[in-house]
C-alpha positions in Angstrom: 0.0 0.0 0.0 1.4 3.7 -1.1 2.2 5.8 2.0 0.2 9.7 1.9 4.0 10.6 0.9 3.9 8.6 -2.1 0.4 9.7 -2.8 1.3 13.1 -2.3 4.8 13.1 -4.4 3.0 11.1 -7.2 0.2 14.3 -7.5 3.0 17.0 -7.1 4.7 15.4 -9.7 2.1 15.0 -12.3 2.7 11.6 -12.8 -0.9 10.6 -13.6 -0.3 7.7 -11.6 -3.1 8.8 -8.9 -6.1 6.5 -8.5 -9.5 8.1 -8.4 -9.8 7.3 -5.4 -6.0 7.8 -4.0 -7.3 11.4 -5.7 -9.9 12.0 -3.3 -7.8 11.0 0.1 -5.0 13.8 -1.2 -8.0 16.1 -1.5 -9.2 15.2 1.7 -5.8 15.9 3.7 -5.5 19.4 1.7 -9.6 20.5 2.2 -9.7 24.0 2.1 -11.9 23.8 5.1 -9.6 22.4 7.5 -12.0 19.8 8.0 -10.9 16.3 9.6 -10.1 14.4 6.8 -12.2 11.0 7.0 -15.1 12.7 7.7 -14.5 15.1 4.5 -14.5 12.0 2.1 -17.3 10.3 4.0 -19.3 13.3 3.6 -18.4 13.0 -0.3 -19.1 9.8 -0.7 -22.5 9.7 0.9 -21.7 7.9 4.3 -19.6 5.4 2.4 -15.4 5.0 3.1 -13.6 1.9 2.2 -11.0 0.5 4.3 -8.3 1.8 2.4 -8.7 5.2 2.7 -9.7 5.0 6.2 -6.2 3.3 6.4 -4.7 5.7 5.1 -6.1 8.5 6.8 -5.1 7.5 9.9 -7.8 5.2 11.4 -6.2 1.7 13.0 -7.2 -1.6 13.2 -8.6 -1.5 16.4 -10.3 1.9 16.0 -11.8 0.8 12.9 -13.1 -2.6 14.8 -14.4 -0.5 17.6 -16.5 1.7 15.0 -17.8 -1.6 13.4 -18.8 -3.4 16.7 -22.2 -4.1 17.5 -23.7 -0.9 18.8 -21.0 1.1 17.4 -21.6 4.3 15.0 -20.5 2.6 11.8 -21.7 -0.6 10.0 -19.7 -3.1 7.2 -21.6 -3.6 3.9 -19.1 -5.1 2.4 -15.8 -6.5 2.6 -13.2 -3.5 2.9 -16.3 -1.5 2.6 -17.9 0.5 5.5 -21.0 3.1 6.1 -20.0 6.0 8.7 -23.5 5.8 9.4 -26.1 3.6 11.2 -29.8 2.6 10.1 -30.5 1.4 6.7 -28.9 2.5 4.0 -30.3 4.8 1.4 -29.6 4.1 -2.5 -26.7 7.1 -2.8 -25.1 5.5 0.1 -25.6 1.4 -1.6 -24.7 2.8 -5.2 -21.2 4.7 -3.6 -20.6 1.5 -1.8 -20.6 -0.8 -4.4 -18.5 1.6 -6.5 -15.6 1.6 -3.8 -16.0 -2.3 -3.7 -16.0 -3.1 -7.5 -13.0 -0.6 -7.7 -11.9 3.2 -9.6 -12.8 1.7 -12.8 -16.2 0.2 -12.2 -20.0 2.0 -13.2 -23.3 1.5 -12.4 -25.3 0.3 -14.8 -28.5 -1.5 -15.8 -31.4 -0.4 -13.5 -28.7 1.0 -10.7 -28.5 3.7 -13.8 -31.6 3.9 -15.0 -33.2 5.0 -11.7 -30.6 7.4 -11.3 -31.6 8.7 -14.3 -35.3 8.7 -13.4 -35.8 6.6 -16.0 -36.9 2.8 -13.9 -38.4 2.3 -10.3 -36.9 -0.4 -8.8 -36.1 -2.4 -5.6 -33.3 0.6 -4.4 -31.3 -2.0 -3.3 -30.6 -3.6 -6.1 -27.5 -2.4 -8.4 -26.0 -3.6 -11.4 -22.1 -2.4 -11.5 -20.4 -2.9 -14.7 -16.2 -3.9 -14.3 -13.3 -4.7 -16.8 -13.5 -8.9 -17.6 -10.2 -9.3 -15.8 -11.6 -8.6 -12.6 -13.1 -11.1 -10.0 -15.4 -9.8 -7.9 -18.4 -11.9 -6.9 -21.9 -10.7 -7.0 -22.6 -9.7 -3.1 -26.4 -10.1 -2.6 -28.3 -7.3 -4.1 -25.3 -6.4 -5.8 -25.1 -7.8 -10.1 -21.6 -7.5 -11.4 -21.3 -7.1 -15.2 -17.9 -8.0 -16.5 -17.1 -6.7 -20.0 -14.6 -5.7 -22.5 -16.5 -3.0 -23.5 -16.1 -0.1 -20.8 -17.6 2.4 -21.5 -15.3 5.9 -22.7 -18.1 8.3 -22.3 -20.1 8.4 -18.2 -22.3 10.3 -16.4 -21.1 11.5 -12.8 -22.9 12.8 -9.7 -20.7 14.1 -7.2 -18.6 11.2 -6.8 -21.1 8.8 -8.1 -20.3 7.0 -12.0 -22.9 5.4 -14.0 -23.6 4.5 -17.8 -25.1 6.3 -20.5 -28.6 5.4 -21.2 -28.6 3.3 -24.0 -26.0 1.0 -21.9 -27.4 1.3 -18.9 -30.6 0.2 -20.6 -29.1 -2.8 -22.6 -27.6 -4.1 -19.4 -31.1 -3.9 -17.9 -32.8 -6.1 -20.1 -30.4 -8.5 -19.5 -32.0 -9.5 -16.4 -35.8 -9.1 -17.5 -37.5 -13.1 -17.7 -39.3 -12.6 -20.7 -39.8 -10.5 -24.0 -42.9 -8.9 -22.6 -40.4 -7.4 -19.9 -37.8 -6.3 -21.7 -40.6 -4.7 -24.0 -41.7 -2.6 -20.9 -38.0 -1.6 -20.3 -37.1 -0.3 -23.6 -40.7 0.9 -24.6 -41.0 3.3 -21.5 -37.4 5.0 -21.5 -38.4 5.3 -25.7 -41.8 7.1 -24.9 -39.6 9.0 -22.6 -37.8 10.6 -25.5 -35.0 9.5 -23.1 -33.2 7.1 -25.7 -33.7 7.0 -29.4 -33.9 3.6 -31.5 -30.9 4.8 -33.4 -28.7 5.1 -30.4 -29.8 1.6 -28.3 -29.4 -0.1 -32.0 -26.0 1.2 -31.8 -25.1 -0.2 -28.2 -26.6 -3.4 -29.5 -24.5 -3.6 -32.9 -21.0 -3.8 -30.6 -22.8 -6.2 -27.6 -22.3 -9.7 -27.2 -25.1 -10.1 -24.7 -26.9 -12.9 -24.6 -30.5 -11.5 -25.4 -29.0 -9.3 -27.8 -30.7 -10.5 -30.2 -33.8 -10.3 -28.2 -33.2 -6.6 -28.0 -32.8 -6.1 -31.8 -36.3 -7.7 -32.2 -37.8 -5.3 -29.9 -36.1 -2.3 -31.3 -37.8 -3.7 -35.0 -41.0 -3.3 -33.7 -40.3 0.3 -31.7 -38.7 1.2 -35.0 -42.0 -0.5 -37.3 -44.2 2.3 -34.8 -44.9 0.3 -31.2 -44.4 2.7 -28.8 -45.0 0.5 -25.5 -46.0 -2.8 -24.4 -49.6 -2.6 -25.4 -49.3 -1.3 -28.9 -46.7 -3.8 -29.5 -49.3 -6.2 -28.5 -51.6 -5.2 -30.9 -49.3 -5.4 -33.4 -48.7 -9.2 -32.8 -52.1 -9.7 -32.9 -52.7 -8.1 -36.3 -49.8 -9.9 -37.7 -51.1 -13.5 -36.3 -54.4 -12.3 -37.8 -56.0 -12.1 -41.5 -55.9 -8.2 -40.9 -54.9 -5.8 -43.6 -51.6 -4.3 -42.1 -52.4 -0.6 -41.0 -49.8 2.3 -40.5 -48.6 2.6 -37.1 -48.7 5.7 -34.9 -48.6 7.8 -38.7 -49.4 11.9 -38.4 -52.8 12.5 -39.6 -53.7 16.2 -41.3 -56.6 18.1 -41.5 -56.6 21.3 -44.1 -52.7 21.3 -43.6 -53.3 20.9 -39.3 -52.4 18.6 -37.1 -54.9 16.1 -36.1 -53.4 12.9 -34.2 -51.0 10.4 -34.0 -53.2 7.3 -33.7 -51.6 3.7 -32.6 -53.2 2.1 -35.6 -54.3 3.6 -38.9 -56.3 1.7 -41.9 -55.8 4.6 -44.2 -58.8 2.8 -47.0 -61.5 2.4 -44.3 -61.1 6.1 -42.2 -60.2 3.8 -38.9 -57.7 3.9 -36.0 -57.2 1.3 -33.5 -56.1 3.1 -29.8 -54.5 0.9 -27.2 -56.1 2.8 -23.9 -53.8 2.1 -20.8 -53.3 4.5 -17.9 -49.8 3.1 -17.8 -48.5 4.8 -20.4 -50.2 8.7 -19.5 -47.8 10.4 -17.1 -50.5 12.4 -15.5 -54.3 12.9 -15.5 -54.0 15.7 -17.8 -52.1 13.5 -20.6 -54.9 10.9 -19.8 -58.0 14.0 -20.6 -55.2 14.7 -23.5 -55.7 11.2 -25.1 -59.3 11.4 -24.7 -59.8 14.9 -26.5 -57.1 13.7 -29.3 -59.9 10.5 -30.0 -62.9 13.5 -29.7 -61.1 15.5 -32.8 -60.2 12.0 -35.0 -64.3 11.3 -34.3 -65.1 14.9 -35.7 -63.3 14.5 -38.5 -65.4 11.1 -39.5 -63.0 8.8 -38.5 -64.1 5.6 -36.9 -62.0 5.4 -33.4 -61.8 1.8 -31.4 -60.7 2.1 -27.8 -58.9 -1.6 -26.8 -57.5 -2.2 -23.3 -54.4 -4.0 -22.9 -56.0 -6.8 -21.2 -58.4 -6.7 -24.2 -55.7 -7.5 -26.7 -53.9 -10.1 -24.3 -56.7 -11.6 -23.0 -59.8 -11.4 -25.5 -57.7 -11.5 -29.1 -61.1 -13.1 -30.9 -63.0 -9.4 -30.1 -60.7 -7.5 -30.8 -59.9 -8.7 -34.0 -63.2 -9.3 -35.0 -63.8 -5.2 -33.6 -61.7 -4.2 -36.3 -62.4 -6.5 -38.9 -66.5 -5.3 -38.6 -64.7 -1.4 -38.8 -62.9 -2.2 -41.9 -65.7 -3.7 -43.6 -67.8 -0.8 -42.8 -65.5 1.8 -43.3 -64.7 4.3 -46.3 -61.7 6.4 -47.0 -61.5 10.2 -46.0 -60.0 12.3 -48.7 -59.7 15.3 -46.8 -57.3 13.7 -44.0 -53.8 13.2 -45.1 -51.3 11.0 -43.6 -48.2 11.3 -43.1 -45.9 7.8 -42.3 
């Protein structure tokens, strides 16, 4: 282990050779503040200190057992790991944690990310971190390590916090899901999000080796091909299982050059649009009375609107094809709407 001479020769000299973290305990001895040193970097680090740089800033053996002990003002979470805190641990304090364990190169990633992004709601305690192959630290209860040989150059940081860019931290995510449906859910919400374009997760797919990859590419098809969440992919399914005519999906419709929807399903020959109607996917009440006035203008301008549930489509497929196939049949085209793909 360096001595704080070493570290603090190595930074004087430029060398470069500084760890990111051997970088914070030289900032901690040299605060501007004057303020005592371990308590500095635990403040930075949310609570969390490893036992390195408690080491190294002065604490013992013993002292650091008598702050560990039962009773005592810190707690272990995980080997060479410690919170200078008691009670349960909040998600900044887990996610610095498992940084310091898995080392100055390792991320967060997967849902770990994604929920600092505000982009999943998740069980807070349970983090993906993503480290170089070589490495061979075990998974430590909630904690998921990723090992890869794809690091990623680019990061997001809070404070002293590291975690992937979305369209990683998304792919990595999926990973875990059981099923297609799942991943679906994932990659559909941070999309209606605006959050993560298909363009850039069909990049981070084009260079992984994951093993639902390919999984992943057949989702992004469909988002690409118009589904923009679980359920309208659903109803896409079923219209391709069924005798159907295929419709346009979520197309621009125009009215005298203005705007008049974006349906989820559009039979352009018969004037009529197929809505998948889930609160899931309306952020707030007001999108929700949003939704229902976009279906009152598409019904003023002659257009024959059918509201499906998502249980509807999973659950009752015979109505609902049936639904559209008696629309169709009784349907005309409307001259005076354009569409727009």
């Amino acid at each position: 282990m360096p001595s704080l001479r070493s570290l603090r020769d190595s930074l004087s000299a430029g060398s470069g050779k500084l760890s990111r973290s051997d970088f914070l305990i030289v900032k901690a001895l040299n605060n501007s503040r004057g303020q005592d040193p371990l308590s500095w970097i635990s403040e930075r680090q949310h609570g969390a200190i490893s036992r390195r740089q408690a080491e190294l800033l002065g604490l013992s053996e013993s002292a650091l057992r008598h702050r560990i002990r039962n009773g005592g003002p810190w707690q272990r979470i995980y080997p060479g790991v410690y919170l200078a805190v008691t009670g349960e641990a909040t998600a900044d304090q887990l996610d610095m944690a498992a940084l310091l364990y898995a080392g100055d190169d390792s991320l967060l990633t997967g849902v770990a990310a994604l929920r600092r992004l505000g982009l999943r709601q998740s069980d807070r305690r349970l983090t993906d971190i993503l480290i170089p192959a070589p490495r061979k630290h075990p998974d430590r209860g909630y904690l998921r390590i990723h090992r890869t040989t794809r690091m990623p150059d680019r990061f997001f940081v809070q404070g002293e916090i590291r975690f992937t860019m979305i369209p990683r931290a998304l792919a990595d995510a999926a990973l875990f899901e059981t099923s297609m449906r799942e991943q679906r859910a994932l990659v559909a919400n941070v999309i209606q999000q605006r959050r993560c374009t298909p363009e850039m997760l069909a990049a981070e797919l084009g260079a992984s080796r994951l093993r639902n990859a390919a999984a992943l590419r057949a989702i992004m098809a469909e988002v690409i091909e118009g589904a923009m969440s679980v359920a309208e992919a659903d109803l896409m399914h079923l219209i391709k299982r069924s005798s159907l005519p295929t419709p346009l999906y979520n197309p621009r419709l125009y009215v005298n050059g203005d705007f008049l929807a974006k349906p989820d399903a559009w039979w352009e020959d018969a004037g009529v649009v197929a809505e998948v109607d889930s609160r899931q996917w309306h952020l707030s009440p007001d999108a929700w009375e949003q939704t229902m006035r976009r279906h009152d203008r598409m019904g003023a301008a002659g257009i024959t609107v059918l509201h499906f549930s998502p249980n509807q489509i999973r659950n009752d497929p015979g109505f609902v094809v049936r639904t559209i196939q008696g629309a169709l049949g009784a349907g005309r085209p409307l001259p005076w709407i354009k569409t727009v793909p």
